[in-house]
TITIGU-92918 format. One line per field, with one value per atom (N, C-alpha, C, CB): residue in three letters; residue number from 1; z, x negated, y. Coordinates in steps of 0.001 Angstrom, whole numbers. Glycine has a CB too. Example, Ala and Ser with C-alpha at 12.3 -4.5 7.8 and 13.67 -1.06 7.14 Angstrom:
2
rest: c(ala,ala,ala,ala,ser,ser,ser,ser)
nr: c(1,1,1,1,2,2,2,2)
c3: c(7800,7800,7800,9046,7080,7140,7870,5725)
c1: c(-13190,-12300,-13200,-11308,-12850,-13670,-12900,-14084)
c2: c(-5690,-4500,-3300,-4473,-2250,-1060,30,-598)
END
This chain:
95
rest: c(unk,unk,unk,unk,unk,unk,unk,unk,unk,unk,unk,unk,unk,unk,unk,unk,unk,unk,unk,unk,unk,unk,unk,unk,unk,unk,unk,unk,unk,unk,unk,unk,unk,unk,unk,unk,unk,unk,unk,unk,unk,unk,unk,unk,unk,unk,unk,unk,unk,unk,unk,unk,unk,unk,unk,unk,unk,unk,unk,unk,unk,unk,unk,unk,unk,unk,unk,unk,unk,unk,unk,unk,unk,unk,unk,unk,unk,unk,unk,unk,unk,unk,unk,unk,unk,unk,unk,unk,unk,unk,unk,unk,unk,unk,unk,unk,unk,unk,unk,unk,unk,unk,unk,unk,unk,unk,unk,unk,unk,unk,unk,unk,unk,unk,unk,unk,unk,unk,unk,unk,unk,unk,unk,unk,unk,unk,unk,unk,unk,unk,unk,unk,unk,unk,unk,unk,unk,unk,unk,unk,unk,unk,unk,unk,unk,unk,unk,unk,unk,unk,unk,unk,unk,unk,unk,unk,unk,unk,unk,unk,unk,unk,unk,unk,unk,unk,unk,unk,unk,unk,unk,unk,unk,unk,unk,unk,unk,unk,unk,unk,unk,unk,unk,unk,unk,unk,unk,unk,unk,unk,unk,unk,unk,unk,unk,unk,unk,unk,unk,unk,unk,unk,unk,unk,unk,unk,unk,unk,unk,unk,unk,unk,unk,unk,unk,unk,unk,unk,unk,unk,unk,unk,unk,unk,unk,unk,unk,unk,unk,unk,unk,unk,unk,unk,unk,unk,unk,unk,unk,unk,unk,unk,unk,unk,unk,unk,unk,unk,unk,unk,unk,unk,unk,unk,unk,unk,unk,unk,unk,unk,unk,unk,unk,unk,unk,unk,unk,unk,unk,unk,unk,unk,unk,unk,unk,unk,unk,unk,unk,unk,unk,unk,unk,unk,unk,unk,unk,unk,unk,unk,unk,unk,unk,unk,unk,unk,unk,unk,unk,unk,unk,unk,unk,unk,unk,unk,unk,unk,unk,unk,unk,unk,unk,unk,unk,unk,unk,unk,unk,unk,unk,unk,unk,unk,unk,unk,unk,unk,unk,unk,unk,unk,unk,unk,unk,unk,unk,unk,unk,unk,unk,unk,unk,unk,unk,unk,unk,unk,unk,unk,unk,unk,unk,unk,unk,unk,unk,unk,unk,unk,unk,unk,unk,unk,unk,unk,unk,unk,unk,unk,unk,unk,unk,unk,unk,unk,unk,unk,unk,unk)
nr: c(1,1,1,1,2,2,2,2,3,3,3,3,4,4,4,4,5,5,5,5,6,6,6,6,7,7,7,7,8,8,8,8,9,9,9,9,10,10,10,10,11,11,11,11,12,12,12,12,13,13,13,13,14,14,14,14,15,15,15,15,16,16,16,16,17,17,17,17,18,18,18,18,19,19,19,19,20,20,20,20,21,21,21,21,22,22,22,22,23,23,23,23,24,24,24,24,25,25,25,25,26,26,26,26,27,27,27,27,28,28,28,28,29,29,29,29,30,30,30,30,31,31,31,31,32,32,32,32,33,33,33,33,34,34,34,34,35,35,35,35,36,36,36,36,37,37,37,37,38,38,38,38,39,39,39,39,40,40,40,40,41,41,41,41,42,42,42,42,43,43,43,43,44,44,44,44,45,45,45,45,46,46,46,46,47,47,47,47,48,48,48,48,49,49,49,49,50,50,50,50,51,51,51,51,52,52,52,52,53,53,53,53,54,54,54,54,55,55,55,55,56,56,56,56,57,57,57,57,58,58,58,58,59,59,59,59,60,60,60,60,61,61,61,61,62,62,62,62,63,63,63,63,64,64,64,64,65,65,65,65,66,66,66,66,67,67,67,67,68,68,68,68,69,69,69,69,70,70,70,70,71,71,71,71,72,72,72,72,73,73,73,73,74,74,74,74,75,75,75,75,76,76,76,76,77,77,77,77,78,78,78,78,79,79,79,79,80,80,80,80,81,81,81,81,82,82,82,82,83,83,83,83,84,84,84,84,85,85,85,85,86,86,86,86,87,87,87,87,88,88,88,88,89,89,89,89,90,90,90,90,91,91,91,91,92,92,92,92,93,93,93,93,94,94,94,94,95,95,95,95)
c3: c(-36163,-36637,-37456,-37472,-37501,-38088,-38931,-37327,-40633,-41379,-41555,-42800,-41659,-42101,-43291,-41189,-43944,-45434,-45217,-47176,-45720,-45700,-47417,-44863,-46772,-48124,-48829,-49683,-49987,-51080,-50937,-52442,-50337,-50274,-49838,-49401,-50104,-50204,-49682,-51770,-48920,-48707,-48977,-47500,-49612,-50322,-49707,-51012,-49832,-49587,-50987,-47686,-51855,-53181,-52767,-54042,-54003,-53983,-54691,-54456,-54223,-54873,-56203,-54099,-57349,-58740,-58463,-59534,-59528,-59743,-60173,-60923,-59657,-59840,-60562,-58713,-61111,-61730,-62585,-60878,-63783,-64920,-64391,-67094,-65240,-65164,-65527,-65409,-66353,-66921,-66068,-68083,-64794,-63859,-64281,-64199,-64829,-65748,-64842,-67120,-64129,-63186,-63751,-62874,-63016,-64170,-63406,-64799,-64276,-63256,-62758,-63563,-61691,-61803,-62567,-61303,-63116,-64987,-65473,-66437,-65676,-66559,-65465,-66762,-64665,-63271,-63862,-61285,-64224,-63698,-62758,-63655,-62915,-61384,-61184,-60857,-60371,-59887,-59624,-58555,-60524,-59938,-59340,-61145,-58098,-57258,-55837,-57668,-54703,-53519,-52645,-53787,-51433,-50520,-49753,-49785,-49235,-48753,-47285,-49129,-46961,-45221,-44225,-45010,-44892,-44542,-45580,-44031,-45400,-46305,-45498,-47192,-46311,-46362,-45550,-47956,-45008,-44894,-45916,-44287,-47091,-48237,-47582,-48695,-48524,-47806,-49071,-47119,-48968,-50199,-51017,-49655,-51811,-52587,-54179,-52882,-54018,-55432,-55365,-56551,-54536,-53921,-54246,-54587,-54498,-54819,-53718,-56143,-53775,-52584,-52827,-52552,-51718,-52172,-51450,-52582,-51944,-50586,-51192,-49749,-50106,-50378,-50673,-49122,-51723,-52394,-51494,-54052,-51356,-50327,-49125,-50263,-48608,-47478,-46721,-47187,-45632,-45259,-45274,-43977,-46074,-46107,-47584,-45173,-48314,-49948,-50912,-50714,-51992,-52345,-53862,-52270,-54319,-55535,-56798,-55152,-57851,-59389,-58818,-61142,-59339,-59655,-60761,-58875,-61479,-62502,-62480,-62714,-63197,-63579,-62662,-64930,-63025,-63090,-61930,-64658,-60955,-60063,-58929,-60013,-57897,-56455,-56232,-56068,-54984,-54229,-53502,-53461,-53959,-53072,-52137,-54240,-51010,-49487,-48913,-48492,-48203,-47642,-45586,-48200,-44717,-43739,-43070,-43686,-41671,-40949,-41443,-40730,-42803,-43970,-44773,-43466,-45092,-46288,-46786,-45671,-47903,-49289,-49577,-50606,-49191,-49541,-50803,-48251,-50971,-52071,-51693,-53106,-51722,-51592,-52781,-50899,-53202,-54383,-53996,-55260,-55092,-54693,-55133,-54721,-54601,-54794,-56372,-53476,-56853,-58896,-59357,-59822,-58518,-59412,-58845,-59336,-58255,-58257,-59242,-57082,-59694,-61534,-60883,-63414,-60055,-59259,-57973,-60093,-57388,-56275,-56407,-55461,-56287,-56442,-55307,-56330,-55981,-55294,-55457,-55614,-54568,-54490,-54372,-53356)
c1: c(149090,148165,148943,147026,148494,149382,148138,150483,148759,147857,148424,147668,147336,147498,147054,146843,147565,146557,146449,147260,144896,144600,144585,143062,144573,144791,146319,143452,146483,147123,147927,146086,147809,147554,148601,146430,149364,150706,150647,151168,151524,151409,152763,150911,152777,153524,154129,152891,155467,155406,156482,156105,155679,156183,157621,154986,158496,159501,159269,160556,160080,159127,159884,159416,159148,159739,160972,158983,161331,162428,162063,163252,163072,162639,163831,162052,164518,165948,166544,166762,166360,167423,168563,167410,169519,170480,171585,170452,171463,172001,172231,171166,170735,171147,169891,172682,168598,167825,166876,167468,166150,164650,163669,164306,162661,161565,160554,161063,159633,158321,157715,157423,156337,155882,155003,155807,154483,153773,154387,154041,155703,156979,157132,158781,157012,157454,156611,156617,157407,156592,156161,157173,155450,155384,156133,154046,156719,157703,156923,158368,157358,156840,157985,155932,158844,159475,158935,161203,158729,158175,158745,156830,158904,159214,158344,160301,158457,157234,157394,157198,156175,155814,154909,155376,154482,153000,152999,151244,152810,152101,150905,153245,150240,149157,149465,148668,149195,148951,148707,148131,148502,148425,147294,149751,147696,146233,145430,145245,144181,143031,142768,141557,142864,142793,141899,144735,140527,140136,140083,141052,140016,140203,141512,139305,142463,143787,144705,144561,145673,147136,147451,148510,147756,148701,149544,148366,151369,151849,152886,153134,153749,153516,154900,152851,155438,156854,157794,156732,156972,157355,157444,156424,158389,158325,158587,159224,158307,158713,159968,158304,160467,161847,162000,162821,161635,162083,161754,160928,162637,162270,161707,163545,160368,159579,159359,158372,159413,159198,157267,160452,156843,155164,154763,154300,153372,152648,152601,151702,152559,152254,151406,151736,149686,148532,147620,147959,148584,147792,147782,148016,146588,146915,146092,148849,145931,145054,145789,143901,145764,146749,145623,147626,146659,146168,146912,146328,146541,147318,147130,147091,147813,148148,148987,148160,148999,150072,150623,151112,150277,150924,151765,151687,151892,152468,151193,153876,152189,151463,151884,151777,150171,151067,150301,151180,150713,149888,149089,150832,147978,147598,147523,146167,148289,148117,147754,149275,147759,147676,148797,146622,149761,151097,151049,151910,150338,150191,150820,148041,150369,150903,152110,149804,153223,154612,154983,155334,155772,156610,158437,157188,158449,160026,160343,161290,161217,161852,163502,161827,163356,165031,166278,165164,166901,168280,169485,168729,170327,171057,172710,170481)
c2: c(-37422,-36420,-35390,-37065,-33877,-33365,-32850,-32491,-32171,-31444,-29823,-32247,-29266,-27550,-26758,-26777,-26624,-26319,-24961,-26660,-24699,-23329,-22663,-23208,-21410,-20112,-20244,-20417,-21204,-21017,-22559,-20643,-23145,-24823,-25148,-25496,-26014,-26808,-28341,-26835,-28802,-29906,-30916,-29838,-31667,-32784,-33583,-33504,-34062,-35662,-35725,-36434,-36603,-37015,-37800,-38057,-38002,-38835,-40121,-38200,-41056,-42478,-42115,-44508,-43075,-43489,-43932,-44579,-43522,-44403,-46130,-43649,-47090,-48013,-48804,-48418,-48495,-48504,-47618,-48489,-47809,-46505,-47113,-46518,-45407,-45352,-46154,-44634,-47241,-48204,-49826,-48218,-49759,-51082,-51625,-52122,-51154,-51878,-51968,-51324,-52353,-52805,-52494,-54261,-51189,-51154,-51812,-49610,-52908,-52880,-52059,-53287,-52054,-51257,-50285,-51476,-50954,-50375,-49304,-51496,-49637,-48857,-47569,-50002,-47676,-46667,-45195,-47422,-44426,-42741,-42378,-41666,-41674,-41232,-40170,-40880,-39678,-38951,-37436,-39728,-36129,-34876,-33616,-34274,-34527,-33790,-34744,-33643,-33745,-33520,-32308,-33372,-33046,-31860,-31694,-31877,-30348,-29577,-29880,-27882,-29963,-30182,-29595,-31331,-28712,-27294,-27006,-27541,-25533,-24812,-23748,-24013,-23215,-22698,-21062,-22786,-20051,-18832,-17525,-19007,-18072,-17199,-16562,-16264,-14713,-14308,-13610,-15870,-13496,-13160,-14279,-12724,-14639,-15964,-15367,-16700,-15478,-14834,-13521,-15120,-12523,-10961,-10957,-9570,-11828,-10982,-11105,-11457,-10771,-11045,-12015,-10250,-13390,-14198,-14484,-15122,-13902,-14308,-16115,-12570,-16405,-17912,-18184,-18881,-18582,-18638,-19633,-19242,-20393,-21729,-21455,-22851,-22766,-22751,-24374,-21664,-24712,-26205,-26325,-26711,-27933,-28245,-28090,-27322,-27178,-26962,-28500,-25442,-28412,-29566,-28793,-30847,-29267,-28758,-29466,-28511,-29123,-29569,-29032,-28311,-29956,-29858,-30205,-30624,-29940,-30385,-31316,-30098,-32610,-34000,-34276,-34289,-33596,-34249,-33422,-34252,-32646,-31893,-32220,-30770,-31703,-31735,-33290,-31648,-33471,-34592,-35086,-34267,-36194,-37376,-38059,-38797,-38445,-38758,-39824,-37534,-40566,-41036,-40403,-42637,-40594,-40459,-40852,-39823,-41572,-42406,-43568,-41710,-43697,-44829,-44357,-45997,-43229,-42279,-41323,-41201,-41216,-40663,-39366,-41512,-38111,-36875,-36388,-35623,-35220,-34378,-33138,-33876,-32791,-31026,-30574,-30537,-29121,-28470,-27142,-28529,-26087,-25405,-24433,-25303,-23373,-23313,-22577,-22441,-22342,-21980,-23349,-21823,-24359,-25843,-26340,-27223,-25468,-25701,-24969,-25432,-25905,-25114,-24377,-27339,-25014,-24644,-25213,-25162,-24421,-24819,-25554,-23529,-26748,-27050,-26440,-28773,-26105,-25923,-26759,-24754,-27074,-27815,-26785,-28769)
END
């Protein structure tokens, strides 16, 4: 199945937690963050969003810094994505 996000809309696939500091240390899962870098896999068409212009910073393949606490998690095929909307990417990583 494939997904398409419309308008402004971003589509996710999160990176797992870390499940190990840097030191060799095992975190349970409790202790685990949740992880807010994701690479992108659709994005949206931009467009009129609110009467305004929106064109779309992103693109598929980028890997993104996001808000903590945003966006709708899904599951699909047996992975776990995110929909946001692209205001709630804070950056694009570069390598």
């Amino acid at each position: 199945m494939k997904i398409k996000p419309i308008f402004d809309r971003v589509v996710l696939l999160p990176k797992e937690a870390e499940k190990e500091t840097k030191s060799g240390i095992i975190l349970p899962t409790a202790a685990q963050e949740k992880s807010q870098i994701g690479n992108v896999v659709a994005v949206g068409a931009g467009g009129l969003v609110d009467g305004k212009e929106v064109k779309m910073q992103v693109k598929v393949g980028d890997e993104v810094l996001y808000a903590k606490y945003s966006g709708t998690e899904f599951s699909l095929d047996g992975k776990k994505y995110i929909v946001l909307k692209q205001t709630d990417i804070l950056a694009v990583l570069e390598k």
